[in-house]
SELUMLUM-218230 format. One record per residue (C-alpha): residue number from 0; x, y, z. Coordinates in steps of 0.05 Angstrom, whole numbers, plus 5000, padded with zeros to 4 digits. Layout:
seq, px, py, pz
NUM, X, Y, Z;
...
//
This chain:
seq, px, py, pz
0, 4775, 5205, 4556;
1, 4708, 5189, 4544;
2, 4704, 5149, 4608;
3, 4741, 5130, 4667;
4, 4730, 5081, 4719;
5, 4663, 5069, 4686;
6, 4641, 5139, 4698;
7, 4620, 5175, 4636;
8, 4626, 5248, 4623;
9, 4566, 5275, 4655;
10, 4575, 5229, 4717;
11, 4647, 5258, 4719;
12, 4611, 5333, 4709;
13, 4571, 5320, 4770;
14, 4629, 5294, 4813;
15, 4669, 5351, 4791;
16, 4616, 5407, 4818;
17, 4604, 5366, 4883;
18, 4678, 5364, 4906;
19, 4660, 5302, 4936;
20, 4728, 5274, 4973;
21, 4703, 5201, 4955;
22, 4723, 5219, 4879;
23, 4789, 5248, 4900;
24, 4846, 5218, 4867;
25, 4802, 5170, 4824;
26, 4809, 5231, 4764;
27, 4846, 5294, 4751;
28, 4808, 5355, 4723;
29, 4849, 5396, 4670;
30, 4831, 5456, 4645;
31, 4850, 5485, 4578;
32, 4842, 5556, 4594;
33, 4899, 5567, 4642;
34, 4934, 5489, 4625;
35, 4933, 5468, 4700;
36, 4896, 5405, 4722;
37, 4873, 5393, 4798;
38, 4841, 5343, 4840;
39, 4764, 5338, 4842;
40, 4761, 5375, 4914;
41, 4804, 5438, 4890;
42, 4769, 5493, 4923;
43, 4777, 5539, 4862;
44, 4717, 5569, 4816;
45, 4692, 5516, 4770;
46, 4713, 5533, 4700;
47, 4659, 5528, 4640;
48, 4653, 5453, 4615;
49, 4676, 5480, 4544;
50, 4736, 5490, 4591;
51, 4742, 5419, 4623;
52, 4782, 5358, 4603;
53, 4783, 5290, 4642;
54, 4851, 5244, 4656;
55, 4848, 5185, 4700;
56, 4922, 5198, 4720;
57, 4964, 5260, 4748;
58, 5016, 5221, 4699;
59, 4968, 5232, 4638;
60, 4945, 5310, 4648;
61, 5014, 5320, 4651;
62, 5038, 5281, 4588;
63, 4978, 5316, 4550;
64, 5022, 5384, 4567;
65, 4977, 5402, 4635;
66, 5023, 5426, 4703;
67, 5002, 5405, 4768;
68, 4949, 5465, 4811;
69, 4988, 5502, 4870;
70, 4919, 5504, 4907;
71, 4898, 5433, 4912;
72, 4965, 5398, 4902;
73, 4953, 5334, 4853;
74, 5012, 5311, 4874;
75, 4983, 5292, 4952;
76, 4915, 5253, 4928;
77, 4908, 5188, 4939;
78, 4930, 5142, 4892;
79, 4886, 5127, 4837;
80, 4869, 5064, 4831;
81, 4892, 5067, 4764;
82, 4898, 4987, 4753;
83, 4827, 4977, 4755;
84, 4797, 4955, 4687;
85, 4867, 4940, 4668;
86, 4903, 4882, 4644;
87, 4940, 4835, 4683;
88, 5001, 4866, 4647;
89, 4991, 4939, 4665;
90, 4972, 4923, 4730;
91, 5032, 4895, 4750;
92, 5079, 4939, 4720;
93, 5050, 4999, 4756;
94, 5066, 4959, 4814;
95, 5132, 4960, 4794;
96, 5139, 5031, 4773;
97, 5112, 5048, 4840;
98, 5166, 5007, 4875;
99, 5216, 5040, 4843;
100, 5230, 4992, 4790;
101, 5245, 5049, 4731;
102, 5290, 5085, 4778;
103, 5349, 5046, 4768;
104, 5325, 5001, 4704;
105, 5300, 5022, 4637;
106, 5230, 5015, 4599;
107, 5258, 4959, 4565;
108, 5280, 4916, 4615;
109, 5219, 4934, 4649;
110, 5187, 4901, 4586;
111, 5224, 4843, 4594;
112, 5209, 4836, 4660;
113, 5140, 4827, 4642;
114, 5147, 4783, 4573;
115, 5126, 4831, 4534;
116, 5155, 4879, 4474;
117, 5166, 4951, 4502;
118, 5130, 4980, 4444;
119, 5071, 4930, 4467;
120, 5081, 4962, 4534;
121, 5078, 5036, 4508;
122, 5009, 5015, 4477;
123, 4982, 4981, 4532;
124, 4998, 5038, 4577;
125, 4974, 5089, 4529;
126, 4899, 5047, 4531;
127, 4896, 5041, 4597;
128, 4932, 5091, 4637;
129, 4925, 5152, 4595;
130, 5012, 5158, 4592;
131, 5073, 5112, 4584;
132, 5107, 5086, 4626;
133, 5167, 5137, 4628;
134, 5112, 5193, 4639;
135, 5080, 5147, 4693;
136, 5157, 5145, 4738;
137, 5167, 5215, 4721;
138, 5104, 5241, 4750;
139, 5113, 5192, 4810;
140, 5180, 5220, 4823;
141, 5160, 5299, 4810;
142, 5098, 5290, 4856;
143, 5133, 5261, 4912;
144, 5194, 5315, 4909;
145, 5138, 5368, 4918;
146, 5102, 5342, 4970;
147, 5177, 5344, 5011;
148, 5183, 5412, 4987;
149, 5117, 5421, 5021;
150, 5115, 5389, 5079;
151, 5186, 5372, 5106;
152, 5253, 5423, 5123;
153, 5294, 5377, 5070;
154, 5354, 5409, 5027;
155, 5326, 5413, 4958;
156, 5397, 5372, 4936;
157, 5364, 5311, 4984;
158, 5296, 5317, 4959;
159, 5317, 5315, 4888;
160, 5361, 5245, 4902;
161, 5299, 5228, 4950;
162, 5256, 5225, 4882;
163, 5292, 5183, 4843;
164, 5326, 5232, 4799;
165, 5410, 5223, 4781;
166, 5424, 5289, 4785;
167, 5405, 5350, 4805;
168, 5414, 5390, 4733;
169, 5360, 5328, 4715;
170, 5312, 5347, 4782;
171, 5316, 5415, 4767;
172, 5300, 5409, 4688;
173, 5234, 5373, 4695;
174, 5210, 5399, 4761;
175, 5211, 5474, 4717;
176, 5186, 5441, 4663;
177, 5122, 5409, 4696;
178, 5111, 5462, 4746;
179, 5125, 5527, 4709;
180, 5175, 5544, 4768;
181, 5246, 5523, 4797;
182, 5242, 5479, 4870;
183, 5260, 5542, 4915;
184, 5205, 5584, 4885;
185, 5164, 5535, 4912;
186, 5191, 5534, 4984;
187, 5186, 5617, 4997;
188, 5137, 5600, 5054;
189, 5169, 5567, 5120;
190, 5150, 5495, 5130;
191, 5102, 5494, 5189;
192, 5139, 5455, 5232;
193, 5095, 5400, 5280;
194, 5155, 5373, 5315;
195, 5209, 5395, 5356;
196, 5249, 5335, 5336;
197, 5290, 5349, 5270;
198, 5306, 5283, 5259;
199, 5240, 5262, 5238;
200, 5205, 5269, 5170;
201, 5135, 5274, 5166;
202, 5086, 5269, 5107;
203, 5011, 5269, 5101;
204, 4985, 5201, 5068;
205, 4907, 5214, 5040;
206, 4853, 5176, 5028;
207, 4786, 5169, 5004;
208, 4732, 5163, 5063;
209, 4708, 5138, 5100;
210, 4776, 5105, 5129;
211, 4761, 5057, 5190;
212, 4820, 5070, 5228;
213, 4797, 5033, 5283;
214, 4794, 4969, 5246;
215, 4854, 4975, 5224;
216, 4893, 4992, 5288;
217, 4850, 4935, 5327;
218, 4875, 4882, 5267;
219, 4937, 4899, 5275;
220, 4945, 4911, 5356;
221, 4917, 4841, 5353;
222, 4971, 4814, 5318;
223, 5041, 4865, 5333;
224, 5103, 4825, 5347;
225, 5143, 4852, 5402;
226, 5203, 4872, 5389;
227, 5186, 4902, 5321;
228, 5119, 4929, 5327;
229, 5076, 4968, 5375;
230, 5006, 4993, 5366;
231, 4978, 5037, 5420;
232, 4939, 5110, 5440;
233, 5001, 5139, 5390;
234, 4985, 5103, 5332;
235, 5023, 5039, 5299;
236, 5101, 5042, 5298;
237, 5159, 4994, 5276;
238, 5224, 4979, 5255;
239, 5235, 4980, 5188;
240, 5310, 4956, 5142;
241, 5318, 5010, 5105;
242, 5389, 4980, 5072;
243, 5436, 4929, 5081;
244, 5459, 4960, 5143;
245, 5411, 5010, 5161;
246, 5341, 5014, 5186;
247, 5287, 5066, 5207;
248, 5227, 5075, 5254;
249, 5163, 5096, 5231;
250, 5097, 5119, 5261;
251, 5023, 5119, 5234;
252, 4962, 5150, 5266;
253, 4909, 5176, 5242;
254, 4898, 5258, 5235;
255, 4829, 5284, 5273;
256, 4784, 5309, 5212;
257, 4819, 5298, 5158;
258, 4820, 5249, 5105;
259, 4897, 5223, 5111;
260, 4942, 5190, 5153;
261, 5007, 5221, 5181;
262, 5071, 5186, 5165;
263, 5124, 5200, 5216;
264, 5199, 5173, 5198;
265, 5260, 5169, 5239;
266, 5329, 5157, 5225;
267, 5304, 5137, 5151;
268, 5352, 5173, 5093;
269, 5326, 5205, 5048;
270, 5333, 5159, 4984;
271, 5298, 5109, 5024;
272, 5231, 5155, 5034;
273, 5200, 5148, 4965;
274, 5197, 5067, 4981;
275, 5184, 5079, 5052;
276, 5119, 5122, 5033;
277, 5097, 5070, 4986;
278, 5096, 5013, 5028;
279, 5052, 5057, 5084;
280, 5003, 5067, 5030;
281, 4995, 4994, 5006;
282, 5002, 4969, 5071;
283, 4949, 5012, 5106;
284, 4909, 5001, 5032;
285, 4900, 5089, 5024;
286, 4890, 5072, 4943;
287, 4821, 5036, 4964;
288, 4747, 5063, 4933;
289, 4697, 5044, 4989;
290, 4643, 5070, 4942;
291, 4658, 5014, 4893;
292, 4670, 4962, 4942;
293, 4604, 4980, 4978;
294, 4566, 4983, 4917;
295, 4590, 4914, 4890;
296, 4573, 4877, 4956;
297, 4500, 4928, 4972;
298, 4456, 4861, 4938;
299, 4496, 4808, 4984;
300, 4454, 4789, 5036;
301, 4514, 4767, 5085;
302, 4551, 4815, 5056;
303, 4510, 4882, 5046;
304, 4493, 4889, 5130;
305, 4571, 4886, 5146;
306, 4588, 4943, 5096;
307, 4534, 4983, 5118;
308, 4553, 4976, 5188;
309, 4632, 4985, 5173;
310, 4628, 5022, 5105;
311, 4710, 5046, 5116;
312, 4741, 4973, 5124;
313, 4807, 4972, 5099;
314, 4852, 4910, 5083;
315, 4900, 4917, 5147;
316, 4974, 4900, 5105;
317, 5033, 4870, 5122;
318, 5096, 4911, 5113;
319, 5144, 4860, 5068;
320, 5119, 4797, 5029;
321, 5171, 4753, 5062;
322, 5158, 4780, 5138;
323, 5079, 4759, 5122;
324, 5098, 4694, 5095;
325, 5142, 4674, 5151;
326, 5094, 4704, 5209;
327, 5043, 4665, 5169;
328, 5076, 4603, 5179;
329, 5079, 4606, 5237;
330, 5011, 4628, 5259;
331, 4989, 4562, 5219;
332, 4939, 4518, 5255;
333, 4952, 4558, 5327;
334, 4914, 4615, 5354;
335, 4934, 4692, 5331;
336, 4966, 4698, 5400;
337, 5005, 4641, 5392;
338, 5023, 4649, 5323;
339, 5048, 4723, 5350;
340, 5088, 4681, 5403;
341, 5130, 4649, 5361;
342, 5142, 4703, 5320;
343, 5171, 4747, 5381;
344, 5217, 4677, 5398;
345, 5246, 4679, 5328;
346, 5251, 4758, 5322;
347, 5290, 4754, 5386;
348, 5331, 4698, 5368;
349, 5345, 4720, 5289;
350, 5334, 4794, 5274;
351, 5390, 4837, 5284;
352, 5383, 4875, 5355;
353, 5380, 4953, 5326;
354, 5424, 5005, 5355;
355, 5429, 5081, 5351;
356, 5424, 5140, 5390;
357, 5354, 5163, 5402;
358, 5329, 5100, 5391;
359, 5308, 5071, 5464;
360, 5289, 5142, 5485;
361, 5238, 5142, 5417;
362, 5196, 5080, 5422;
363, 5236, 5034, 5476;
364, 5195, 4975, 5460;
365, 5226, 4973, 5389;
366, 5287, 4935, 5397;
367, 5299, 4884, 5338;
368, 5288, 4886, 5259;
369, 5257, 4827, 5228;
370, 5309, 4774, 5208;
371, 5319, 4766, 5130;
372, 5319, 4713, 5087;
373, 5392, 4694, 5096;
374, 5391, 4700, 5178;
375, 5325, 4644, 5178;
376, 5364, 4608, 5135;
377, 5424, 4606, 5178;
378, 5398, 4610, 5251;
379, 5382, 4545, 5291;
380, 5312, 4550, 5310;
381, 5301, 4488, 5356;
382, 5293, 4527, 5412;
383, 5235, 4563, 5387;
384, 5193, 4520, 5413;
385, 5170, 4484, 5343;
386, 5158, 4423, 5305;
387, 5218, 4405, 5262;
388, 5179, 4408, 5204;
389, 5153, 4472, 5216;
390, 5216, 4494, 5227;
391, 5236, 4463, 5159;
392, 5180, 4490, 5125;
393, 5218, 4567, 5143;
394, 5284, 4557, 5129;
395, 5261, 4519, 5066;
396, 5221, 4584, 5055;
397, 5273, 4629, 5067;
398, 5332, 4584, 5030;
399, 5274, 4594, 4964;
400, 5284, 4672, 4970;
401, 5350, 4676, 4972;
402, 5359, 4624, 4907;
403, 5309, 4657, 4873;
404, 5250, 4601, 4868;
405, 5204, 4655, 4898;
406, 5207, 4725, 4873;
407, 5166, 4773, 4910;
408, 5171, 4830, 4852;
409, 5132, 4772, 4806;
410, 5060, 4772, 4795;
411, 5010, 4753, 4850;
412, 4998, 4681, 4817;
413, 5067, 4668, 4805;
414, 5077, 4682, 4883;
415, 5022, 4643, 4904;
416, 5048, 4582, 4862;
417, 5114, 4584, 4883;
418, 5097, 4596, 4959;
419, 5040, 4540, 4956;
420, 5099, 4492, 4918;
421, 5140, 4488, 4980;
422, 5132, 4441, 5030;
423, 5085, 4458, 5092;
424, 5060, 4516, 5053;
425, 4991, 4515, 5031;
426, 4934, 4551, 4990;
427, 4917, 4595, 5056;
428, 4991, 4619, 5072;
429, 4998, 4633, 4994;
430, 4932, 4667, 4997;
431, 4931, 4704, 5062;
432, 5012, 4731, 5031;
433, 4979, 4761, 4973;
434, 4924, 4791, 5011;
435, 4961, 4822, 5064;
436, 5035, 4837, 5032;
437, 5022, 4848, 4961;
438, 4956, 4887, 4966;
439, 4914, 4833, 4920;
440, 4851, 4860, 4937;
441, 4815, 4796, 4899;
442, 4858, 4743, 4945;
443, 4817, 4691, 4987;
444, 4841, 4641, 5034;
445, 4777, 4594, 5022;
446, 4810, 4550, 5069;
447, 4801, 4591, 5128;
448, 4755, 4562, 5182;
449, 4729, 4630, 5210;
450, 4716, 4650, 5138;
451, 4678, 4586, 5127;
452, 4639, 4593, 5199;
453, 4626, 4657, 5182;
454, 4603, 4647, 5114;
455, 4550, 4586, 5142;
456, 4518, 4620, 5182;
457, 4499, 4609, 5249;
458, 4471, 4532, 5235;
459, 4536, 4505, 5192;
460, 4613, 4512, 5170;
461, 4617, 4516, 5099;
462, 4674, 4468, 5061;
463, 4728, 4502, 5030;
464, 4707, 4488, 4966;
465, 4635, 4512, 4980;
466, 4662, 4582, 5000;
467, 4701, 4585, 4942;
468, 4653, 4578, 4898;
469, 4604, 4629, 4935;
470, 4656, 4685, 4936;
471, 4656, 4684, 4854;
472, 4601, 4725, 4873;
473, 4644, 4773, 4909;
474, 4700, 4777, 4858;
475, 4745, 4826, 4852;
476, 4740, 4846, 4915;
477, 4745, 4777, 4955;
478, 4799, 4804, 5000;
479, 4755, 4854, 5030;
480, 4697, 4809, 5041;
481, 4754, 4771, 5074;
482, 4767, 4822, 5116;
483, 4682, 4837, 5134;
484, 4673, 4774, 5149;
485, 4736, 4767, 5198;
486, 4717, 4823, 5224;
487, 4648, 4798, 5243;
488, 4681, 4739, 5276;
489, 4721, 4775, 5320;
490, 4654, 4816, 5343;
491, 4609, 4749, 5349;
492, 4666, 4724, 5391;
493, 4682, 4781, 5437;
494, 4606, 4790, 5438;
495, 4609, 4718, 5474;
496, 4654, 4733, 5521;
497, 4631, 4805, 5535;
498, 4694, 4840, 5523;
//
């Protein structure tokens, strides 16, 4: 490709010989010499440019015949941020692919799910991605089967359902295929085992720094529900459903000079660890580009001093769209604390109470899983503490779900309509949901009122409609000067107070 991401060839030569970890994951590096591609940090010789080709996907280098480097493992960069530049159509269908969607349906239906032709699709993809969208699943589900190879103790049989893959003749077939060698060639060395505990799985998540863990962990300590979430020296942990019937508990922290996150699991199996992994890396926002955020926000004056004093923000996420919405709800018009209050009164009186042996002895504090759609729906609430038309406005929430009047596999305007056409639900719960739950990172809840204190200045409190119209500026990355200026906020405030 001539250019990716808006960086031409000789940018990309220069990024390539400086094994700069900002540019990891953002391209892939093949080289048609010895048909291998790697990430932009691979510690091996540089090859002679006559040598080099550029992809701006793992899924592309591989569809152009390439196999995946043994050194510098493609298959555990951070996500490329391959939507970016793309159309509204490719965007979300990547989203969907990375959920899972083309693990139990086809391209076609995946077409239709979008309102488009699947040929249109195939071309689409081809523009923007570099591969279609068969090559895009595949690749997701081959990269993630080798980083379990890697890093976890896992039968090759459970890694191979893990992935997304029907069979194990299938697994087998295209893992030799892409990486010249069968699964157990791979796995000659012993796993470096970092626990004693064999019931947990643990993976290495990546990013591109700087990563301002801190932030993140202090947004969401602020806000942990008790009962499902705790956030302390060990990291952030939580129940998660992991089925109809079954759940897990995982644990984030960050790792001490490196540039990832580890993801610790428990009692997850291991067909739910693809979706699992996914949902750390949108919630905790790994697939960000501080360099491009930064550099779109450097001629901001209210702007430019927050990034240069926090250059590794990170949108803190929500773990599921209809959790966010309901926890949003509820934090309506009350203080964090109190919206957090309420939250821990209807976790306690809704979510199923979790059981299990090693449970209590793991993370004792974890006790509950966050009630679904059909439990808000059916509990009675008045003792909660709330107005009866709040308490309307969640079971009416909850009752759309289940009918299917908000689907949160849709696009981010379709969500934002639907949620903002109920009753009690506004523009800044519809917002603040696609921000925080569906990783919009151009969402803005104008409506906000430490947004629009923040975004006066000291001397007045902007309108809603005046901060809208100054963060066009901003656009497409309103949700992170969101996040700055909360942020700043919370520092004026405890500045105030001296805490």
């Amino acid at each position: 490709m001539e250019e990716i991401l808006g960086l031409k060839v000789r940018a990309l030569d220069r990024a390539r010989m400086s094994r700069d970890a900002r540019f990891d994951g953002k391209f892939f590096i093949a080289i048609t010499s010895t048909r291998i591609y790697c990430r932009p940090i691979c510690p091996s010789p540089h090859a002679k440019r006559r040598h080099v080709r550029y992809y701006a996907t793992a899924a592309a280098a591989s569809a152009a015949g390439y196999r995946p480097c043994l050194r510098c493992r493609p298959e555990a960069a951070p996500g490329t941020p391959a939507w970016l530049g793309t159309s509204a159509v490719v965007r979300r269908a990547l989203r969907l692919i990375d959920e899972g969607f083309l693990d139990q349906n086809s391209v076609e239906e995946l077409a239709a799910r979008l309102g488009i032709g699947p040929r249109h699709l195939h071309r689409l993809f081809l523009r923007h991605v570099g591969a279609p969208p068969v090559a895009m699943a595949q690749t997701r589900r081959l990269h993630f089967a080798k980083r379990l190879i890697d890093e976890t103790e896992l039968p090759i049989t459970e890694i191979a359902f893990a992935s997304g893959f029907k069979s194990i003749r299938r697994f087998n077939s295209a893992f030799q295929k892409t990486f010249r060698r069968a699964p157990r060639e791979l796995r000659r060395q012993p796993v470096v085992r970092v626990t004693d505990n064999h019931d947990d799985v643990v993976l290495r998540l990546a990013f591109r720094p700087p990563y301002d863990w801190p932030q993140v962990r202090d947004f969401l300590a602020k806000r942990a529900v008790p009962g499902i979430e705790v956030v302390d020296a060990r990291g952030y942990m939580r129940t998660v459903r992991t089925g109809e019937s079954s759940h897990a508990i995982i644990s984030i922290r960050s790792l001490s000079g490196e540039n990832a996150l580890e993801l610790r699991v428990r009692g997850a199996t291991p067909a739910a660890l693809l979706h699992i992994a996914a949902n750390a890396r949108r919630a905790f926002d790994l697939g960000s580009d501080p360099a491009l955020i930064a550099a779109a926000f450097r001629s901001d004056p209210l702007l430019s001093p927050m990034v240069e004093a926090h250059p590794g923000l990170r949108i803190a996420g929500a773990w599921e769209p209809f959790e966010c919405a309901v926890r949003a709800v509820l934090g309506q018009q009350v203080s964090v604390a109190g919206g957090r209050t309420f939250t821990a009164r209807l976790v306690a009186r809704a979510g199923q109470r979790i059981t299990g042996q090693g449970v209590a002895s793991y993370v004792p504090e974890l006790t509950h899983l966050f009630p679904t759609p059909a439990e808000v729906a059916r509990t009675n609430l008045a003792a909660l503490g709330l107005t009866g038309a709040r308490i309307a406005t969640l079971q009416n929430l909850a009752r759309a779900v289940l009918e299917g009047k908000i689907d949160f596999e849709g696009t981010a305007a379709d969500i934002c309509a639907a949620l903002a056409a109920l009753p009690g639900i506004g523009d800044w719960t519809a917002q603040y949901v696609a921000l925080r739950a569906l990783g919009e990172p151009d969402a803005f809840p104008a409506s906000d009122l430490g947004l629009r204190k923040m975004a006066g200045g000291k001397l007045q409190t902007l309108s809603a409609k005046e901060l809208a119209a100054k963060a066009e500026a901003w656009r497409p990355w309103r949700g992170y000067a969101a996040m700055h200026l909360w942020r700043a906020a919370a520092e004026r405030a405890a500045s105030r107070t001296g805490k």
